[in-house]
Jmol script that loads the backbone (N, CA, C; Angstrom):
load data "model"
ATOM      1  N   UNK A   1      -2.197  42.262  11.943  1.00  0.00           N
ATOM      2  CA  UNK A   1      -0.779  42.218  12.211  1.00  0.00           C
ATOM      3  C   UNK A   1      -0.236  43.642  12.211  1.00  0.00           C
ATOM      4  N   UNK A   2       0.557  43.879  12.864  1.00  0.00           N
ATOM      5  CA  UNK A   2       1.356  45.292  13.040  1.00  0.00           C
ATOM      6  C   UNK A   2       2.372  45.462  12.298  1.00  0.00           C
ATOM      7  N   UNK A   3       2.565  46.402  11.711  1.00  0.00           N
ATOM      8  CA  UNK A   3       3.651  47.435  11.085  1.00  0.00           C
ATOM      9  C   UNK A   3       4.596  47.652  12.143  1.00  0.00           C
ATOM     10  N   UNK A   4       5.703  47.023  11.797  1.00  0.00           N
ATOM     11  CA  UNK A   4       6.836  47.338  12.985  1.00  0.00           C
ATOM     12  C   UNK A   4       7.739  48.511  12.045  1.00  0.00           C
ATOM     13  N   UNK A   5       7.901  48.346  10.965  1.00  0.00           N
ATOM     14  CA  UNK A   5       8.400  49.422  10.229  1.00  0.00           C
ATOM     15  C   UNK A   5       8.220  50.212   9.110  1.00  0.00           C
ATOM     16  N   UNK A   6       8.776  51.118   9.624  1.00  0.00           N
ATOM     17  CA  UNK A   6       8.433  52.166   8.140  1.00  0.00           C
ATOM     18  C   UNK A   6       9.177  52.654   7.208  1.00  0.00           C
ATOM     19  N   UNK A   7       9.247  53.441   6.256  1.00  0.00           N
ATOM     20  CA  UNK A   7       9.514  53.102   5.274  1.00  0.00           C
ATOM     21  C   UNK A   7      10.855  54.198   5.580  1.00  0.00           C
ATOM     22  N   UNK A   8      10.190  55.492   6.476  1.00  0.00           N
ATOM     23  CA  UNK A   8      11.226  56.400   7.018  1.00  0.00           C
ATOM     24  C   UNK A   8      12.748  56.375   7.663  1.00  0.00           C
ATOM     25  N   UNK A   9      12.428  55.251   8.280  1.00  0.00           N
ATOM     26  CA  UNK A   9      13.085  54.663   9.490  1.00  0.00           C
ATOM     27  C   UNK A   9      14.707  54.442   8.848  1.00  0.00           C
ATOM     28  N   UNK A  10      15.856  54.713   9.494  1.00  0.00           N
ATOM     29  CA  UNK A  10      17.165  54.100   8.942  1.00  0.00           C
ATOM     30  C   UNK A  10      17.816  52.516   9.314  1.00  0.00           C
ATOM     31  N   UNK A  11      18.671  52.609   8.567  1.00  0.00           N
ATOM     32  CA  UNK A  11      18.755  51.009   8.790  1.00  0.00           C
ATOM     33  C   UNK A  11      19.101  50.690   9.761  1.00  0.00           C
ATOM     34  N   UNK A  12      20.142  51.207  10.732  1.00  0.00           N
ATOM     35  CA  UNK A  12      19.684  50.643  12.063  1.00  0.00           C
ATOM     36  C   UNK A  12      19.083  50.996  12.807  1.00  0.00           C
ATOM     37  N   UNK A  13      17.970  51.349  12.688  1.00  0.00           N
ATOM     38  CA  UNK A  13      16.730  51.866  13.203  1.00  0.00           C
ATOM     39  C   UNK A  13      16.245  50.489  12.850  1.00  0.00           C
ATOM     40  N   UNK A  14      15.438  50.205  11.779  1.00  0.00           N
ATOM     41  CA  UNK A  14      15.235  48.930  10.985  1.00  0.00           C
ATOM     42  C   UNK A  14      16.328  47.193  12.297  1.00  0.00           C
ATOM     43  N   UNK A  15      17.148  47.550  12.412  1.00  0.00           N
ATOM     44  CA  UNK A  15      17.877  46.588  12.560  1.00  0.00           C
ATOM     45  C   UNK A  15      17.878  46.546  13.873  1.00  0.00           C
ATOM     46  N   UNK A  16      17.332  47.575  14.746  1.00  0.00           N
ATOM     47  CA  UNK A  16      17.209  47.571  16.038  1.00  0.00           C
ATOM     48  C   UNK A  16      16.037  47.243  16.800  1.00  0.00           C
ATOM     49  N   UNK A  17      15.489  47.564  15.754  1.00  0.00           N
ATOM     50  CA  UNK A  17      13.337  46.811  16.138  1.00  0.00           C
ATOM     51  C   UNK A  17      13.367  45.326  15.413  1.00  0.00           C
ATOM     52  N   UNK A  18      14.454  45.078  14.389  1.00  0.00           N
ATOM     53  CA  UNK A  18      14.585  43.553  14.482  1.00  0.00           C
ATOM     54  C   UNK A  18      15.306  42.635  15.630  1.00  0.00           C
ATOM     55  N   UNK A  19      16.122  43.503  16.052  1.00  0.00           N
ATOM     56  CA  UNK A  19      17.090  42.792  17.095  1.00  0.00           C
ATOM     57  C   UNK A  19      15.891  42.666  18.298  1.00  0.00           C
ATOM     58  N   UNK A  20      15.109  44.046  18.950  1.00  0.00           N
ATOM     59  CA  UNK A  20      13.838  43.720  19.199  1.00  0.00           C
ATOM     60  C   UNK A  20      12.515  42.684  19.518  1.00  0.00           C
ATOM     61  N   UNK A  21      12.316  42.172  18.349  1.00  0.00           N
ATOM     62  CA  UNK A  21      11.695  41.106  18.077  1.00  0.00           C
ATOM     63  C   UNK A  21      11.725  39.636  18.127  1.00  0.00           C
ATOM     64  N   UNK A  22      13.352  39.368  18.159  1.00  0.00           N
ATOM     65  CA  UNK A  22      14.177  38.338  18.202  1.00  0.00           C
ATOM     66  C   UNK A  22      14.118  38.154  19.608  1.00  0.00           C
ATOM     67  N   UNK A  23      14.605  39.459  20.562  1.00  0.00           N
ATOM     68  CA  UNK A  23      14.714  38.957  21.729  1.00  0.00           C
ATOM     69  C   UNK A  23      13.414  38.858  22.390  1.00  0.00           C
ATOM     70  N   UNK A  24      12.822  39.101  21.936  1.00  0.00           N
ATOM     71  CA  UNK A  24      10.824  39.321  22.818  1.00  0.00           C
ATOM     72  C   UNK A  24      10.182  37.673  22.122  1.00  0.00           C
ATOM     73  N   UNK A  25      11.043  37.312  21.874  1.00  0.00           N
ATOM     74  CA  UNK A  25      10.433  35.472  21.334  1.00  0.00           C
ATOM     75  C   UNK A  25      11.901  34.546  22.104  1.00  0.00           C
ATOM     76  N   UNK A  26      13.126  35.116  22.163  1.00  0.00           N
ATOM     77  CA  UNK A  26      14.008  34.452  23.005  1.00  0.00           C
ATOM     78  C   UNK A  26      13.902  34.022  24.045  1.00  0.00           C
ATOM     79  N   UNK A  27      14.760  33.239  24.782  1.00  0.00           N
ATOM     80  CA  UNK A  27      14.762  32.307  25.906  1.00  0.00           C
ATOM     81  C   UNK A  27      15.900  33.186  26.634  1.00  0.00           C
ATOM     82  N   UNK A  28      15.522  33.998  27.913  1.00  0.00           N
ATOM     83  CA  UNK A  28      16.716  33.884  28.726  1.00  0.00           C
ATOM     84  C   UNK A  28      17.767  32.921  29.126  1.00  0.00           C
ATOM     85  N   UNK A  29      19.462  33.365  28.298  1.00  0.00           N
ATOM     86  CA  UNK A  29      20.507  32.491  28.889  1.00  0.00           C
ATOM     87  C   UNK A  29      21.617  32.889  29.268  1.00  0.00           C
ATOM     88  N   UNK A  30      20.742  33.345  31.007  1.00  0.00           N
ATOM     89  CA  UNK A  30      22.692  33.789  31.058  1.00  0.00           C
ATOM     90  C   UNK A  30      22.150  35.338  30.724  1.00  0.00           C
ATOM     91  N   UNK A  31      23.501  35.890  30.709  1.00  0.00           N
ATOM     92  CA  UNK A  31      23.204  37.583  29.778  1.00  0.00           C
ATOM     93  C   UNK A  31      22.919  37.268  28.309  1.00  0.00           C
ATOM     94  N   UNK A  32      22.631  35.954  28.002  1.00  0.00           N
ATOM     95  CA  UNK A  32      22.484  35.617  26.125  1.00  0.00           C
ATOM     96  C   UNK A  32      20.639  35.504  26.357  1.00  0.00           C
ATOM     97  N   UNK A  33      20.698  36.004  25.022  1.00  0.00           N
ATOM     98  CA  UNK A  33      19.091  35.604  24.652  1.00  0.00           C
ATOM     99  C   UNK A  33      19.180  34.227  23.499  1.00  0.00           C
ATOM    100  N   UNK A  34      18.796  33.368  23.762  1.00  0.00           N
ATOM    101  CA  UNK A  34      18.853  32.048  22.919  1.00  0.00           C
ATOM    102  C   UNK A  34      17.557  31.996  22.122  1.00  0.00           C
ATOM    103  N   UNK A  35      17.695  31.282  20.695  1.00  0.00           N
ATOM    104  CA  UNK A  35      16.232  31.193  20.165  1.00  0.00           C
ATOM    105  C   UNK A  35      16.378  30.131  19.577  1.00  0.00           C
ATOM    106  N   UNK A  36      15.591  29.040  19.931  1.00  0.00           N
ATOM    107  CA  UNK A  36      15.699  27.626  19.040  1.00  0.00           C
ATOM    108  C   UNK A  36      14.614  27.977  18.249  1.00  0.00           C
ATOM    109  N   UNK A  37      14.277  26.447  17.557  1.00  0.00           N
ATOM    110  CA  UNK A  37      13.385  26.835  16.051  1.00  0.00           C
ATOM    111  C   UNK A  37      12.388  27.364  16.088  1.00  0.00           C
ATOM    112  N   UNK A  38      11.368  26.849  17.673  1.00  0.00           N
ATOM    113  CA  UNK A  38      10.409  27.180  17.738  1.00  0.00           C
ATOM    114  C   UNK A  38      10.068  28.490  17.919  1.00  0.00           C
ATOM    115  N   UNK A  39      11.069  29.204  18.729  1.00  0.00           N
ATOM    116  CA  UNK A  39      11.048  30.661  19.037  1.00  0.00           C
ATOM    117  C   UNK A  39      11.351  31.640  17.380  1.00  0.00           C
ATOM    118  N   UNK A  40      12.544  30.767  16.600  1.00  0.00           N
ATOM    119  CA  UNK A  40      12.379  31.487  15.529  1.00  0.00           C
ATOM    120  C   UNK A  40      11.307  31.156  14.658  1.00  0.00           C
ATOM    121  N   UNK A  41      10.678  30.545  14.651  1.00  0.00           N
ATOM    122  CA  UNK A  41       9.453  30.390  13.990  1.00  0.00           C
ATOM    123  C   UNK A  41       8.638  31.032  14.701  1.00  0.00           C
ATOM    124  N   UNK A  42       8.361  31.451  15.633  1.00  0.00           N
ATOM    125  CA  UNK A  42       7.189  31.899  16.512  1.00  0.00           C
ATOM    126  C   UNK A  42       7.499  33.740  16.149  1.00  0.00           C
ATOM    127  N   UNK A  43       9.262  34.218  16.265  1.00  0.00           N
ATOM    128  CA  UNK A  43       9.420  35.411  15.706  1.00  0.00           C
ATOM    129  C   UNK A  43       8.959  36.036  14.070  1.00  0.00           C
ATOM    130  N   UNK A  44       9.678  34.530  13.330  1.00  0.00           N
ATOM    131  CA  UNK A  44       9.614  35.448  11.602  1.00  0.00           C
ATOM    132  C   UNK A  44       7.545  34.756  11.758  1.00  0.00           C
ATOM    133  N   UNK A  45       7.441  34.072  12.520  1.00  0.00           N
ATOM    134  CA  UNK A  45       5.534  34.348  11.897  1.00  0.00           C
ATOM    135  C   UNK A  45       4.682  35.881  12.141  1.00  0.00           C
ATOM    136  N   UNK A  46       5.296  36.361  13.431  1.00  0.00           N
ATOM    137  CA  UNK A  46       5.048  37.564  14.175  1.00  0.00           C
ATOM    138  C   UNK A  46       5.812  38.833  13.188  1.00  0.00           C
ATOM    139  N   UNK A  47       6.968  38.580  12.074  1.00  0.00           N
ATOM    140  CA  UNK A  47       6.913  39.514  11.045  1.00  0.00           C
ATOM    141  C   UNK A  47       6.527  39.956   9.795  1.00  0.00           C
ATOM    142  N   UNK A  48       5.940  38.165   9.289  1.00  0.00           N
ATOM    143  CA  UNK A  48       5.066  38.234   8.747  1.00  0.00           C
ATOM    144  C   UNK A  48       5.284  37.441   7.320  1.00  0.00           C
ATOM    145  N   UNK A  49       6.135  36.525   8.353  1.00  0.00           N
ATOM    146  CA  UNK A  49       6.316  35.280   7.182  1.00  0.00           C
ATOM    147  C   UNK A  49       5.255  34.719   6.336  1.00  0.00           C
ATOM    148  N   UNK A  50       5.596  34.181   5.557  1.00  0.00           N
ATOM    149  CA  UNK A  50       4.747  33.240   4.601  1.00  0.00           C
ATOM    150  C   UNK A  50       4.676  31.908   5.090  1.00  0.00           C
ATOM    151  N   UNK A  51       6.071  31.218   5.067  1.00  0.00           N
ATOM    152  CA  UNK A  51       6.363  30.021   5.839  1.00  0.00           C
ATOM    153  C   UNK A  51       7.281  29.828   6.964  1.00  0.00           C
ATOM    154  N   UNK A  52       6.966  30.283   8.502  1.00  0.00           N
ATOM    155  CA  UNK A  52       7.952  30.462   9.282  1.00  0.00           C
ATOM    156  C   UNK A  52       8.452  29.327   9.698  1.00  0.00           C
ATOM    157  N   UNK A  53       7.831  28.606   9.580  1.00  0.00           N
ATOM    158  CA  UNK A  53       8.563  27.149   9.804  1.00  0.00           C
ATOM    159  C   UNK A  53      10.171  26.870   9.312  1.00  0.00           C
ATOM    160  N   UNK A  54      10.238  27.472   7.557  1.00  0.00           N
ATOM    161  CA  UNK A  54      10.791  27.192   6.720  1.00  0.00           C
ATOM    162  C   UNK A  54      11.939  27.879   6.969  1.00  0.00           C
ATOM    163  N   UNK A  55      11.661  29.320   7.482  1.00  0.00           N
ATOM    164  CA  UNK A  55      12.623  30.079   7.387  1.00  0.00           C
ATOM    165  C   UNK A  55      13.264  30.174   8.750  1.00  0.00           C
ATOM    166  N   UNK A  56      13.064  29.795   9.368  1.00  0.00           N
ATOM    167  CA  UNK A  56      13.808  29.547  10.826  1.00  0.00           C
ATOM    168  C   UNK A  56      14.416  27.867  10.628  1.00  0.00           C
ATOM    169  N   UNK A  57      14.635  27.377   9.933  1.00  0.00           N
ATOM    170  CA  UNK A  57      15.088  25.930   9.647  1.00  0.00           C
ATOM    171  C   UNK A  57      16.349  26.616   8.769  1.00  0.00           C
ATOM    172  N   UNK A  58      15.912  27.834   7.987  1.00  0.00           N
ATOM    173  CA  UNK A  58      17.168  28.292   7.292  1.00  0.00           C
ATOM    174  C   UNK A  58      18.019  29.153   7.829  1.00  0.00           C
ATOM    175  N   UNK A  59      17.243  29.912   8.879  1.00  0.00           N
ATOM    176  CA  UNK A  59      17.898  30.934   9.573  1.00  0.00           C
ATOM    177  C   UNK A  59      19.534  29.933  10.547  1.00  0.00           C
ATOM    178  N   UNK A  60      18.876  28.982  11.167  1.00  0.00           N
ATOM    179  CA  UNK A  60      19.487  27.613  11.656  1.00  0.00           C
ATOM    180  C   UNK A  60      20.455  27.309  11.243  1.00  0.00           C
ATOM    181  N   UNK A  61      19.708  26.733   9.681  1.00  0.00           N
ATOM    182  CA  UNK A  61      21.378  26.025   8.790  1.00  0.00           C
ATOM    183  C   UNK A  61      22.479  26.858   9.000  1.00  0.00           C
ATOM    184  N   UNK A  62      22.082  28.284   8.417  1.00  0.00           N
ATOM    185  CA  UNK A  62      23.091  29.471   8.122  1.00  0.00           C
ATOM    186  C   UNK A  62      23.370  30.413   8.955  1.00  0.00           C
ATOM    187  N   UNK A  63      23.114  30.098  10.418  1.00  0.00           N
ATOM    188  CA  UNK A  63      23.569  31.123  10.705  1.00  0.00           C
ATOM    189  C   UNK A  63      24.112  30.219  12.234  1.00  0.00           C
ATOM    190  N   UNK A  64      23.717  29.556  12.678  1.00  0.00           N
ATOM    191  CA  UNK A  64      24.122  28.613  14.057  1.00  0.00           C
ATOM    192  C   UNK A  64      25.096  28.295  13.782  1.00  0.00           C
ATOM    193  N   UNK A  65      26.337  28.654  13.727  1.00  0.00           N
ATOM    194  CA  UNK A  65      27.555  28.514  12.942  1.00  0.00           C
ATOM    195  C   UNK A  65      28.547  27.014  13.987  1.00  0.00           C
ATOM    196  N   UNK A  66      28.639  26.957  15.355  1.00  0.00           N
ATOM    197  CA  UNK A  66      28.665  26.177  16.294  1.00  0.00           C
ATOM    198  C   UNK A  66      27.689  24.789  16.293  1.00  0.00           C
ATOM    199  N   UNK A  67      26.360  24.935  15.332  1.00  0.00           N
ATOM    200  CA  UNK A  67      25.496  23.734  15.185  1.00  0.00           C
ATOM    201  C   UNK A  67      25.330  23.127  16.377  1.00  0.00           C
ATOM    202  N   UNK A  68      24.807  24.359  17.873  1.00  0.00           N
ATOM    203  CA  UNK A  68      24.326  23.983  18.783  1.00  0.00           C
ATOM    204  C   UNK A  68      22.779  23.522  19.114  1.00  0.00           C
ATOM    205  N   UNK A  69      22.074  23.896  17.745  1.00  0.00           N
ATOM    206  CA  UNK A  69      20.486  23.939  17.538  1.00  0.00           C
ATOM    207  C   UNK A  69      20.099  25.009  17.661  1.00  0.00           C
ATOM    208  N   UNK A  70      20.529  26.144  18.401  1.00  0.00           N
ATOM    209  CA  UNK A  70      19.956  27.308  18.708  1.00  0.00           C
ATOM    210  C   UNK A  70      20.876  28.573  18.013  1.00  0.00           C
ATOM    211  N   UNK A  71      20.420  29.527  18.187  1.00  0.00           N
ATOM    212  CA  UNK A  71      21.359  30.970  18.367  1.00  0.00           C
ATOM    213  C   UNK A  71      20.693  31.951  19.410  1.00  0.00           C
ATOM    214  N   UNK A  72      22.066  32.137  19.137  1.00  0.00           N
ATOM    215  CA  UNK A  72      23.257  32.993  20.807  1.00  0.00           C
ATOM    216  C   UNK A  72      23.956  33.846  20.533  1.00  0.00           C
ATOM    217  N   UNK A  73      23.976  34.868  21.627  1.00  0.00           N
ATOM    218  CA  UNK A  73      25.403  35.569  21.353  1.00  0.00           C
ATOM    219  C   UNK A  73      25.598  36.258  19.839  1.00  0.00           C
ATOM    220  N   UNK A  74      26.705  36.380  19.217  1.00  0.00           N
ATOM    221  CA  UNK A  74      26.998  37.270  18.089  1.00  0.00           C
ATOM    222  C   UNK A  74      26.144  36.512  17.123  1.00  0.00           C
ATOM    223  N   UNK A  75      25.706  35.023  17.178  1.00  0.00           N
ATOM    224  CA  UNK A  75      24.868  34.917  15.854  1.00  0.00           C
ATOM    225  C   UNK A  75      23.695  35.625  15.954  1.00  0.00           C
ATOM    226  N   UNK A  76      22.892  36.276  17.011  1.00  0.00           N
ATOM    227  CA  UNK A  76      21.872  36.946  17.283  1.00  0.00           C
ATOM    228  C   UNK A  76      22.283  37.825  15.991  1.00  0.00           C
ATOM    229  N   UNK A  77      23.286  38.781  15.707  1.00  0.00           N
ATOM    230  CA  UNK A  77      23.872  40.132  15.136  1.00  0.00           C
ATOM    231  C   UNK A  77      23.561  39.351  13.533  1.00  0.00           C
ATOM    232  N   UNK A  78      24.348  38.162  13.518  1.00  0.00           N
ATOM    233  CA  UNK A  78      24.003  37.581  12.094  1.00  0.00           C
ATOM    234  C   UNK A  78      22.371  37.282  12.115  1.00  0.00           C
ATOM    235  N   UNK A  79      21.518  37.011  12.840  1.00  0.00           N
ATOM    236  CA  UNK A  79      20.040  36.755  12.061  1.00  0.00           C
ATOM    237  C   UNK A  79      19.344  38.051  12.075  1.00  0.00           C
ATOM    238  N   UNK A  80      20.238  39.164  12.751  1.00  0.00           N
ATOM    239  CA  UNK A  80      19.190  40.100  12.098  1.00  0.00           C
ATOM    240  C   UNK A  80      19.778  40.607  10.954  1.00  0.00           C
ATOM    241  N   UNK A  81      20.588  40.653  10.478  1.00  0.00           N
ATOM    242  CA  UNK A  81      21.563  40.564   9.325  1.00  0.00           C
ATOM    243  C   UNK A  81      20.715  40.075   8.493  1.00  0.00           C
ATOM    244  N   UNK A  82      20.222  38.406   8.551  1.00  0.00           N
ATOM    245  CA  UNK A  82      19.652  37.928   7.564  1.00  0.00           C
ATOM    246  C   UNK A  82      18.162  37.820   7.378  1.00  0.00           C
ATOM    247  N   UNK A  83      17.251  38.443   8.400  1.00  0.00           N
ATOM    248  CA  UNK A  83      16.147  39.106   8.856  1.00  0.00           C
ATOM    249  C   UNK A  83      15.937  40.519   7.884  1.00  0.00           C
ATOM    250  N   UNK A  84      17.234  41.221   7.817  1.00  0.00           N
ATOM    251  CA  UNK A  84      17.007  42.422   7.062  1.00  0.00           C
ATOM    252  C   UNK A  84      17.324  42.534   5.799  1.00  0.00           C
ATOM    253  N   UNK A  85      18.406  41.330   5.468  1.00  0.00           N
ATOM    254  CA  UNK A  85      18.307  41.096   4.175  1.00  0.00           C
ATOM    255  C   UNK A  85      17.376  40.426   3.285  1.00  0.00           C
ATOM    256  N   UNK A  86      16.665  39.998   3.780  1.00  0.00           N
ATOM    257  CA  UNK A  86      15.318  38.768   3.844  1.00  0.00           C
ATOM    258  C   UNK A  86      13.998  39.909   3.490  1.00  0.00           C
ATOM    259  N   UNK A  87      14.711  41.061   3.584  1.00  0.00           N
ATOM    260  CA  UNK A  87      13.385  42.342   3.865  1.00  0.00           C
ATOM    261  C   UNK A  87      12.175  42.626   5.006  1.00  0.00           C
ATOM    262  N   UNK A  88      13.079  42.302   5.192  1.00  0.00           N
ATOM    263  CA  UNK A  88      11.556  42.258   6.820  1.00  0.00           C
ATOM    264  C   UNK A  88      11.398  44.256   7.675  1.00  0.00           C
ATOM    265  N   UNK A  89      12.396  44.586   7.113  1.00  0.00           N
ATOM    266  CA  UNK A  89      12.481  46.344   7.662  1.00  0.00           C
ATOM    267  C   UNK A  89      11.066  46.774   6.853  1.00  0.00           C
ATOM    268  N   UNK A  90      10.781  46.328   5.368  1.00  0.00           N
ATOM    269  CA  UNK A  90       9.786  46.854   4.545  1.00  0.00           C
ATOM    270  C   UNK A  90       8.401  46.729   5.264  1.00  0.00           C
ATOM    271  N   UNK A  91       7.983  47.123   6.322  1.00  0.00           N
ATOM    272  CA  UNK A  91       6.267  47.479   6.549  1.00  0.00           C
ATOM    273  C   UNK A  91       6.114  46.006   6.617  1.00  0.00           C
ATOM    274  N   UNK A  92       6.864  44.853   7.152  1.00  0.00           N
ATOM    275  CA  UNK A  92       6.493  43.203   6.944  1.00  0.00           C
ATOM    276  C   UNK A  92       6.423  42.724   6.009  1.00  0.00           C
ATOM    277  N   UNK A  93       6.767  43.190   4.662  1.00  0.00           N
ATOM    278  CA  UNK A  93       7.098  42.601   3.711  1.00  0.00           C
ATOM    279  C   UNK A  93       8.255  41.640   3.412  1.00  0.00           C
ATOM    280  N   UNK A  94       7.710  40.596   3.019  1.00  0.00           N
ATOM    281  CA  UNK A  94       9.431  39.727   2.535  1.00  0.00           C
ATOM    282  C   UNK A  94      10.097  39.956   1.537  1.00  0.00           C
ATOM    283  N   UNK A  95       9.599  40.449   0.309  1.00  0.00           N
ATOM    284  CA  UNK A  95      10.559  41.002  -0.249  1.00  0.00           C
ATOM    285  C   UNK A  95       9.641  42.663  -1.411  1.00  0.00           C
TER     286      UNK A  95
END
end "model"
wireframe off; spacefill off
backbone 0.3
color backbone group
């Protein structure tokens, strides 16, 4: 698995190779990049989840704020929000 980050890097540096990652597992929609569960599970496994299943079911609850099934648009800004609070900037570490 790859090191997407380092330890050097600033936070939105960090937050911009997450935003990154999100969209390279997204669904073109529109000028929106959409990611249902499977795509977020298919992203946090590719950062180096433990249980990506789990955490894209939470990313979902808390952050799909519309409870369309997916995220879009400005919630994209909130899951990397909770992507980086989650620790994922650390070398793929979760916490």
């Amino acid at each position: 698995m790859q090191s997407w980050f380092g330890s050097s890097s600033s936070s939105s540096d960090n937050k911009k190779k997450l935003k990154e990652v999100f969209e390279q597992y997204g669904k073109k929609s529109g000028d929106d990049i959409r990611l249902e569960k499977k795509e977020l599970k298919a992203a946090f496994e590719h950062l180096g989840a433990l249980m990506p299943g789990y955490k894209a079911a939470s990313a979902l609850k808390y952050i799909d704020t519309d409870k369309s099934g997916y995220i879009k648009g400005t919630e994209l800004d909130a899951l990397v929000e909770y992507a980086y609070g989650s620790g994922y900037y650390r070398s793929n570490s979760l916490f």
